[in-house]
Each structure stands twice: as C-alpha cells, then as structure tokens.
N, C-alpha and C positions, 0 to 999 in steps of 0.2 A: 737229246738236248731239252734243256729246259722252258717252258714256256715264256713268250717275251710279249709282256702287255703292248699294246697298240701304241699309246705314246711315247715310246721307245721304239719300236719297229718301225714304225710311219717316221720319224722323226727325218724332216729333209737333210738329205748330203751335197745340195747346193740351190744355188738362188733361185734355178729353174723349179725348183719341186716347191718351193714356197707358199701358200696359199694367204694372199694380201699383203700388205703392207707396201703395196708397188710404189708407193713415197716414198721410203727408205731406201727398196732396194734399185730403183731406178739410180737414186744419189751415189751409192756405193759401187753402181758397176759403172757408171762415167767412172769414177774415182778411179777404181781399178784399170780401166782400159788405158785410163789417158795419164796414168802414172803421178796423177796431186792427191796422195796419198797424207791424212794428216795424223800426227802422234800420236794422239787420244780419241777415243770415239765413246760417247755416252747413250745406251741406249734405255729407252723407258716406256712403262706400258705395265696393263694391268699385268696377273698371272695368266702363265701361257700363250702369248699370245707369238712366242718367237725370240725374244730379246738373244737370251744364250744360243738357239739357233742359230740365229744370224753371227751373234761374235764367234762359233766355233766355224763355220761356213767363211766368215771374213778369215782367221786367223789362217785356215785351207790353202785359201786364194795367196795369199801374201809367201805360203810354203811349198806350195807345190812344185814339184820339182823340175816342173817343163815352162814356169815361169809365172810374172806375177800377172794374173788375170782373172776376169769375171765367172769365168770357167775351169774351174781347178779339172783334174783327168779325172781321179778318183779312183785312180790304181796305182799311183806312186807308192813307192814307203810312204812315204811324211803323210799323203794323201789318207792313206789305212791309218797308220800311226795316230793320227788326228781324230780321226772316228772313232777309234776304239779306247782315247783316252790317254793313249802311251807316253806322245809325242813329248820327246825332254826340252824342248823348248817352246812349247803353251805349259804356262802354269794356272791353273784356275783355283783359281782359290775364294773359299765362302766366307766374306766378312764377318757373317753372320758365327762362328767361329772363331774368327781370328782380328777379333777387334782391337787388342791391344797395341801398343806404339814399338813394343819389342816385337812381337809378328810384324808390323811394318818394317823395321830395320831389318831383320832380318831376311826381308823380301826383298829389298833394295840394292843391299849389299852384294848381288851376284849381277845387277844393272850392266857395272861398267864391265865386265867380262861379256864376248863376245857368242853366240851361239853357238853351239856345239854341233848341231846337223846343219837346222836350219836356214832360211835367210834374214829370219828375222827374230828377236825371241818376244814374245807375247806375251803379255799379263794379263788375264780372262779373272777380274774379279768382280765375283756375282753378290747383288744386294747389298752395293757400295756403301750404300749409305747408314750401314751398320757400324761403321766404323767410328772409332771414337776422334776427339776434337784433333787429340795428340798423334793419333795416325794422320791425319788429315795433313797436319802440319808438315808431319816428317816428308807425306808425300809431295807436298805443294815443290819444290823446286825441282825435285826430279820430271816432276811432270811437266812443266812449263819449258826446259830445256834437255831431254834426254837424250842420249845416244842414236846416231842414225838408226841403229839396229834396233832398237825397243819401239812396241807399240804397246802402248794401254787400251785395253777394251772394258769399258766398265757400264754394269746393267744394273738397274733399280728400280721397283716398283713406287718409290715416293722419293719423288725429286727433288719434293722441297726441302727435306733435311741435308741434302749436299751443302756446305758453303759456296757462298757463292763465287768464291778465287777458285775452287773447283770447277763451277758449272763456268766458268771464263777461260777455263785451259784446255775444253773439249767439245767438238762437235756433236750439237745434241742431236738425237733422234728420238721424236715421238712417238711409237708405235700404237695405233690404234685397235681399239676391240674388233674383233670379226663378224662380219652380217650375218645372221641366220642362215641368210639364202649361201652362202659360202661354206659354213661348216654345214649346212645338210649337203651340198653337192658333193665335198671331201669325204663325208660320212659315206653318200654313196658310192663312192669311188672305190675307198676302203672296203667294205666288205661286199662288192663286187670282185674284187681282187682276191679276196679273203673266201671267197665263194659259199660265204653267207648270205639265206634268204633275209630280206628286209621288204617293209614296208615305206613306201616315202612316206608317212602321216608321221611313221612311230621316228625315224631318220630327223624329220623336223620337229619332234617333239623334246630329241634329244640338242638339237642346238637350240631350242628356247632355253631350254637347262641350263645350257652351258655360259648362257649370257656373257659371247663375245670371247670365251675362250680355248683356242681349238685344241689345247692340253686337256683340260675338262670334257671337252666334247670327245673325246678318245677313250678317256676313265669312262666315263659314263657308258657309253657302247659296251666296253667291255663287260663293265656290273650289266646291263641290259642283256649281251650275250648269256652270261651267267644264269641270269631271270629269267631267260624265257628258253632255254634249255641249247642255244646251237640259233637261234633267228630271233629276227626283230620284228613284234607287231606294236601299233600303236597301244591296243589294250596294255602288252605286257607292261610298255612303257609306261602309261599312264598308273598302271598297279606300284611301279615300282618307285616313282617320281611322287605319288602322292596325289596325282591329278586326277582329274575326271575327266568322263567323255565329253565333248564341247557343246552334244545333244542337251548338255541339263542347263549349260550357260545358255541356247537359244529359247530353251522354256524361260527362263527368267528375265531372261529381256522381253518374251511377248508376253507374262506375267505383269511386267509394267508398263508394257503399252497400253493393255486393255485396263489397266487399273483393279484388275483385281486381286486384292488384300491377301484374302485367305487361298486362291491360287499360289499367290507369291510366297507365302507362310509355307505351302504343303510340297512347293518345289526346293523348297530349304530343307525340308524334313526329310528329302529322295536325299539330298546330298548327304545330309549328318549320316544319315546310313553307310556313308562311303568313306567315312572320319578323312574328310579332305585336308589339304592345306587353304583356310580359307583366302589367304593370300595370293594362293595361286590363282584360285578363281575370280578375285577382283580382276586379277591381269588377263584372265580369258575375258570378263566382261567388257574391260575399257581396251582389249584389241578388236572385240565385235563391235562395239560403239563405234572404233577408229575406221573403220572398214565399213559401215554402214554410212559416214560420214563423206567418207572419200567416193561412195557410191551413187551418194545423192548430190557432191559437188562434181565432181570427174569422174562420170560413171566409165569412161572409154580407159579410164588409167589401174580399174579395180581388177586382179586378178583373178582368172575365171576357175581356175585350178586350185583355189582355197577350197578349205574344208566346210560345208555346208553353206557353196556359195547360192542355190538358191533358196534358202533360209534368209540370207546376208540379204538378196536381194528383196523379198517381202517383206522383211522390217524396213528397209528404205523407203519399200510404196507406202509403206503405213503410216512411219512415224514424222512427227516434224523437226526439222533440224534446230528449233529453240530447244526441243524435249532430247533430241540428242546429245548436246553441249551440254545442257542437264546433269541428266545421267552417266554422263562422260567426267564431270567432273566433280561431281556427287562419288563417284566410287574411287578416284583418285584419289579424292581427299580423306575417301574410306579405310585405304592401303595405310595412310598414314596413324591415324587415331584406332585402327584393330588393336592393335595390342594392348590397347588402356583400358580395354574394356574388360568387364569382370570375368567374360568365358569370349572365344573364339567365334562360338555360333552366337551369341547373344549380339555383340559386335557388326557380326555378318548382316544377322535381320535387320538393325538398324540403321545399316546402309543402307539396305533395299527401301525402308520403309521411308527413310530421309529422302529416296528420290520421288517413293510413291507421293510423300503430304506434298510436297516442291515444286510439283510439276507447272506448267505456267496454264492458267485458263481453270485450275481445278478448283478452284476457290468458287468463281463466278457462278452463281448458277447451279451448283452441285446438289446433290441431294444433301440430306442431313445424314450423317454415320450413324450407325446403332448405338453409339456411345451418346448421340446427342437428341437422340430420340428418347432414349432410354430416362435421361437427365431431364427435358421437359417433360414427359408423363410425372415421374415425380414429383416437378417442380408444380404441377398443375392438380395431383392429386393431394399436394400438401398445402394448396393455399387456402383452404377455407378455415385450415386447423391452426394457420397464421391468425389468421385476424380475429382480431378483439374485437369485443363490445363496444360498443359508441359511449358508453357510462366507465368501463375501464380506460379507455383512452379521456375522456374529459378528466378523471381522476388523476394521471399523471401531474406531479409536480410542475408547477411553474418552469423551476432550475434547470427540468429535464427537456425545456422546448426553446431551446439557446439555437441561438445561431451562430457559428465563428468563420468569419469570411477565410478567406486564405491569402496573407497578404504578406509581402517582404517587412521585416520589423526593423529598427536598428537594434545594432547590435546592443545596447545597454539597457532597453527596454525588454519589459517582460509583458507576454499575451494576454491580453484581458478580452475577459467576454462579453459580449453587447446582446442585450436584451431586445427582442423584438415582441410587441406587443400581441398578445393571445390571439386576437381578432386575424392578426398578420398570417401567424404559423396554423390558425384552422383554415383560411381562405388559399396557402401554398398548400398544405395535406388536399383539399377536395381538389382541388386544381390538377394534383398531380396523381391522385386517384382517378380524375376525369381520363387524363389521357392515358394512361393505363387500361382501359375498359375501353376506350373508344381502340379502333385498327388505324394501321401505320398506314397511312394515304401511301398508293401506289404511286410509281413515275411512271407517268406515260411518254411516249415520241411518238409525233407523227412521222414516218416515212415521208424522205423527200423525194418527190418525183426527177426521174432521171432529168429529164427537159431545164427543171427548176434548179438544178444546181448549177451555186455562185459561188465567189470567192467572200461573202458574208456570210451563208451559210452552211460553209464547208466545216466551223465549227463546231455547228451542229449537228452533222450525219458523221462528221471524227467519231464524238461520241458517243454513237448509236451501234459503230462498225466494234464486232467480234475481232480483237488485235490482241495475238500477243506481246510478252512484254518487250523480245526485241523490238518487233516489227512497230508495236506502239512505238516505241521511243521513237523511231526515226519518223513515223507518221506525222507524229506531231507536231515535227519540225518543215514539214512541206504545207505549199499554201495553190490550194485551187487557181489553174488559170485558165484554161479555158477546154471545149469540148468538140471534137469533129465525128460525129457521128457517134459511134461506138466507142471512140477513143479516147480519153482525160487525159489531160495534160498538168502536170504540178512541178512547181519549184519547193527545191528544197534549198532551205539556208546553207547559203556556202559556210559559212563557218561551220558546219555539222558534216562536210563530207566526209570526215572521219569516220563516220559512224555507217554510211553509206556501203550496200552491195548490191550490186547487180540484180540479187534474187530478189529483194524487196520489193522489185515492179513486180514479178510475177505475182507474187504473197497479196500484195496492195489488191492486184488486178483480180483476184480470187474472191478476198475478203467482199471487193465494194458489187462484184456479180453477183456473189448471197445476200447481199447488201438489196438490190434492185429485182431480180429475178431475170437479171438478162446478164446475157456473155459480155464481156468488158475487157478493155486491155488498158495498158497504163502507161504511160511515156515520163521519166521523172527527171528533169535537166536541173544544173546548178544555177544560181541564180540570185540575187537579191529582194527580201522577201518584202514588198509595199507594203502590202498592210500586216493586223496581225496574227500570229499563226495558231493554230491551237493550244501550242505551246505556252506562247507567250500569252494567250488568253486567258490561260488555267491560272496564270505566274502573276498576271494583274487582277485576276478574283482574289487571290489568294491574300493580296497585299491589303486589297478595298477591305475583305472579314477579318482584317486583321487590325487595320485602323477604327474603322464601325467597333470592334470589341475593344479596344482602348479607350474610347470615345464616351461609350457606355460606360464603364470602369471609371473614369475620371470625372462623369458626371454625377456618379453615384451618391448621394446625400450623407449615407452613412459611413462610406467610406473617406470621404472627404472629412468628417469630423473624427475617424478614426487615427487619421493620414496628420491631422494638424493636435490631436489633443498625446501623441506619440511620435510627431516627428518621423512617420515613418516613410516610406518611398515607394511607390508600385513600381517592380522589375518589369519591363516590356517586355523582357525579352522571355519570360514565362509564359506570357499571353497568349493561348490557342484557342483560336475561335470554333466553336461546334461543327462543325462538318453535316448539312442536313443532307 
C-alpha cells in the first residue's frame, strides 16, 4: 500500500477526534442530539483549520444507519461510504470548478428526487464563494425552502464575497485558528502513535509554522520527517523552516540592552551566515520581548518550560519595561517596512539600530559617538583656516553686511532689505565672537534636603530626578503632599488617571531614593491638584517666553517701520522663544 501523508491519515472520523473548535462543535451536537436540525450550515475559517472536516463528519451523523446523532458508529455502510468518498448521496462539489449557472442547474435538478440510500441527501460545496452571481441566484430559493430531505453544507475561506441573501438563509459558523499550544500537543500525539522520535522544541517550532493551521501543521511534519531522515529535532527544523537558534535572538536583545553598536552589528553578521528569514527573526525578537514583558508584569503567569527561560528571566532583571515597549514595538514596526528596504540584511540592522538611537534616557548624558568626536576634531582643526584677517573682513562690501529679519509679508508685497548701519553689524560680529570663545555656563542644583521637601519645591527636585519618558510624563502630573518618616505621599491629577499604573510608585520610589541616598517608599492616591504641578509649571513658563518673545518683536524699532512702510503682519504663531 501506498504511503498516506499525515493530513489525510489523522484526518478526524468524528467530533470526538476534533482538535478545537469546541464553539462549533458543542452547537452541532445539541443540534444533533435534540433533533433542531437547520437546512443550511456555513462554515468559515482560515485553511485547514476543519471546515470540510466537520461538514463530512455532520453529513455522517445525519446518515448513519443506527440513527441521527452526535455519534455516528463508524462501521455502517453509509458510515464507510462516507469516509472513503463513495456515498451517492453527499455530493461535494468544488466551486472553485464549477462556477458557472449551468453546473448550478444542473446541481439542483436531482433536489426534488428523494435519496437513494440515505436519510438525507447532502450538498457539501466547498469555497462557496467561488461561485458566480448567476449561480448564486439560481441557488437562492432552493435554499431558503428545500426539501425535508436536502441539507446544504457550505464552507469558505472569505465570507465576505457571499451575498448576503446567502449568508441570511444559513447558520453561520466561525471557525477559528488553532493555538500553538494545541497543534504541538496533536503533533505530539501523532508521532507518538506514529512512533516517531521527536523533540517538544522542534514539535513547537512546527506549529509556530503553521500559524493556526492544523492541515499545515501535518504538511509540515511530514517535509520535517522527510529532513531529518525518520525524527524530529528542533535543529532539523530550524534548518528546514529557515529559522535560527533562539541563542542568537537572546544575543541580540542583550546586544541592546547593554548598548552596544558594534556588538549588535557583529551578532547580525552570526546570522547572515545562516541566510535567515529575517522576518522570522523579528518574530523570535518581539515573542522574547512579549515574554520578558509578562515576566516583569505577572512573573507567577510566565511559563517556566519555554526555551531559554532563564535567559527570559535575566533580561527581565536587567531591562526597564519603558526600554521594553521600546523595543517591542520598534521591531513590530520593523516587520512591516522590511521589505522596502534595499537588501533584507540592510533592513534588519536598521531595526536593531532604530531601537539602539530610541532608547529612552540615551540622549541625556551620553557620551559623544565616534562619529561626533570625529566631526568636532575636524571642526576644531579647521577653525583657524576659517578666519580671515581683520583688514579682509573690514574690506567686505557694504551690501554684504545686510540684515533681513524674518517676517510674515503680505501677499502683494515683495522683500526688501534694510540696512543696518556698520558700526551696528561690527558691535553684533565681536559680540557674537565674544560668546563663542567664552564656555557655556553650567546648570547647577542644589540637592534638596530630604526634611526640606515641600509642595513649592517639589518643582524643583521634579527636575533634578533621573525619569524616564513614561514615568516622567505621569510624574509630572503629581503634586507633593506630605511626608511620614521614610514615606511621600503625592497626588496625582484625577484627570491624568489614565495614564496611571500601579508600577509607577515603585519607579517613583526608586528614582527619588537615588535622588536622596536613603531607601524611600511612595504612596500616590487620586486627587485634586491645589496648587501647581510641574506640569503645569513647565506649561505657564512656556506661555510667559512666549509673550516676553512677542513683546520684544513688537517693540522692535525696525520692525515696526518695516510692519507700517509694507503693511505687513507678525504671525504669532511662528514665534519660538530660545530655550536657554
């Protein structure tokens, strides 16, 4: 006998053998037990996932010869007959073929005649929705009132091309994709039965494959079988699937924890050696992500039986979950825009390196990059071959020491340039060569003493405290209220509880202990905020340098004569005051 691939051999011969879809078929065996049996049944769902299963398993049930139930025998005639395809009253037929409105008639036409074994005759037409307009039509009243004897069972991977007088004359059924954790358990079922060695890694590496479909997840085994000669490792798999070991995705996540570049570069270079899919590996990156994630919110819900769970759990202790949502959806976004890029690996680095520049806190403080060191030496060994003579710069042209403000014009008017007298443009050049040569005055903070903190200058240690950008934002929004010992107390603006999570006390209560050099805890209740917050402190700075800078602007001499001898209008709304 000839060899019968897996997805045919496994293929279930009743509800009981099913794996998922317990929505549907919980529906179908009330149906059947309790005799409200309805004329048409639509079922839908990706590939493989059961559809045709299930109508040849219903159509069983409906002919079995010991009666109509959730449990056909499955040694009748009709029982056999049905499995092996015979049965002269299922007809199944692929629209996908037989789309025209003459195959419909010609389908119909043997309706009102009565079945020839069975108890009922069945119409099993699969990928309904191939069918043209004119079929549709022909079928619409046979469907909506047929013969006691006829059932329709009709299966589709895209529902939305049905009309909808179709999808209104048939009980629809959903069926859903299958969990990983389901088709590895089926997998191992199967070739335990099959008494095939396997490994569970390679087993789950095959239903990440199969993404939800246990017809695929059976193909695949079997090419797997094939590959690895008679048994399944995760290697073979990974060789065969394209993927990599998950060892090189944990390099590259601690690659970007520690921030380093050329680490990150040279764990890219392990993989192009392995001519990956690099798609696939975004998807190992952002289920390590997901999982490091889940570990540091609900570490008691993480599975301890993943692959390189104490790897999973080290980047938990390490990283911060701002830098995790990060990176999480830095490479999300990666999956998407891959393919635009000019080469596959080119692509790849730039995701990595997008998350590496992105990271929150990496700006502040940082060293300077070789690229910026490299560019002031330059800029510093080339300044003396800048500057001219004090006799070539007085020599310049008059015309060449214009000044032209920058001002909204009307429209009919054309730009003129306003002359500022000599004396003017040498007194702004030494001015501005002054502070050029002089250093950028540091900021200094004094440290406020623990004792010493108020809700006035809670402001002011805001701004002193190391905060990322989450944890800033919500920071901001809370106002010092008072102190018991060790303990601070803060309201946050009820309107902001959105933003609000539980971890933020502990984050706060971390930040403000490096803050002070002593242990601290944080207590942060909702509340309405008296005075104001740092928030809104930042938000009334902003608004004061922003009047102060118009103020200026509109007392300006020159501009004023500029404004009345062209009719022209300062836009406010351009107005950005310098940020010192």
């Amino acid at each position: 006998m000839s060899y019968q691939v897996l997805a045919r051999k496994w293929r279930p011969n009743n509800f009981s053998e099913m794996v998922g879809q317990e929505h549907v078929l919980q529906a179908l065996i009330n149906a059947l037990d309790n005799d409200r049996l309805h004329h048409a049944y639509l079922f839908t769902g990706t590939r493989g996932v059961g559809k045709t299963t299930i109508a040849r398993i219903l159509a069983k049930c409906l002919n079995c010869e010991e009666g109509v139930s959730s449990k056909p025998c499955g040694v009748c005639s009709s029982c056999k007959e049905i499995a092996s395809g015979r049965f002269i009253d299922l007809m199944e037929v692929d629209a996908a073929s037989r789309t025209g409105v003459d195959d419909m008639r010609d389908l119909l036409d043997n309706v009102q005649y009565a079945p020839a074994r069975g108890r009922y005759k069945v119409y099993l037409i699969d990928e309904v929705h191939m069918l043209s307009k004119q079929s549709f039509a022909a079928l619409l009243k046979t469907l909506e009132e047929p013969p006691e004897h006829v059932k329709f069972l009709f299966a589709t991977t895209d529902p939305q091309k049905l009309p909808i007088t179709v999808l209104s004359r048939c009980l629809q059924f959903n069926l859903k994709n299958l969990s990983t954790d389901k088709i590895s358990q089926h997998l191992n079922y199967v070739l335990n039965e099959e008494k095939l060695p396997s490994e569970a890694l390679g087993t789950l590496a095959l239903a990440r494959a199969a993404d939800g479909s246990m017809r695929d997840a059976l193909s695949l085994t079997d090419q797997a079988i094939g590959h690895g000669g008679g048994k399944i490792t995760e290697s073979d798999v990974n060789a065969m699937l394209g993927t990599i070991d998950r060892s090189f995705a944990i390099d590259i996540c601690n690659a970007l924890i520690a921030g380093e570049g050329n680490q990150l570069l040279a764990e890219v270079a392990k993989i192009a050696e392995l001519s990956p899919d690099y798609q696939m590996v975004l998807a190992d990156l952002l289920s390590i992500w997901h999982q490091v994630a889940i570990m540091q919110t609900v570490p008691e819900s993480i599975d301890k039986t993943l692959s390189h769970y104490a790897e999973i759990c080290e980047i938990a202790n390490t990283v911060s979950r701002e830098d995790v949502q990060l990176y999480y959806q830095v490479c999300l976004l990666g999956r998407k825009d891959l393919d635009l890029a000019p080469d596959l690996k080119s692509g790849f680095e730039m995701v990595l390196l997008r998350a590496l520049a992105f990271r929150p806190g990496s700006a502040p403080g940082a060293k300077k990059s070789a690229v910026t060191k490299a560019v002031t030496k330059a800029e510093t060994g080339a300044e003396s071959s800048l500057k001219k003579p004090q006799a070539e710069v007085d020599s310049v042209p008059q015309a060449q020491q214009k000044v032209i403000p920058k001002v909204e014009l009307a429209e009919d008017h054309k730009p003129a340039i306003i002359e500022q007298p000599k004396s003017e443009v040498n007194s702004i050049k030494d001015k501005s060569v002054a502070e050029d040569k002089a250093p950028a005055p540091k900021e200094t903070h004094t440290k406020i003493d623990l004792k010493g903190l108020t809700p006035n200058n809670w402001v002011e240690v805001h701004s002193q405290l190391n905060l990322g950008a989450s944890l800033g934002e919500i920071v901001s929004h809370c106002l010092f209220d008072k102190m018991n010992e060790n303990q601070l107390f803060f309201i946050i603006d009820q309107e902001q509880t959105s933003l609000y999570d539980s971890a933020h006390q502990q984050s706060l209560a971390e930040a403000l202990s490096d803050y002070v050099g002593v242990q601290l805890s944080v207590e942060i209740s909702f509340g309405k905020t008296e005075k104001e917050t740092p928030r809104a402190v930042s938000i009334r700075a902003k608004e004061e340098r922003l009047a102060a800078a118009i103020e200026v602007l509109n007392q300006d001499p020159d501009l004023q004569e500029f404004k009345q001898k062209f009719d022209a209008n300062l836009d406010t709304k351009t107005v950005r005051p310098i940020d010192q």
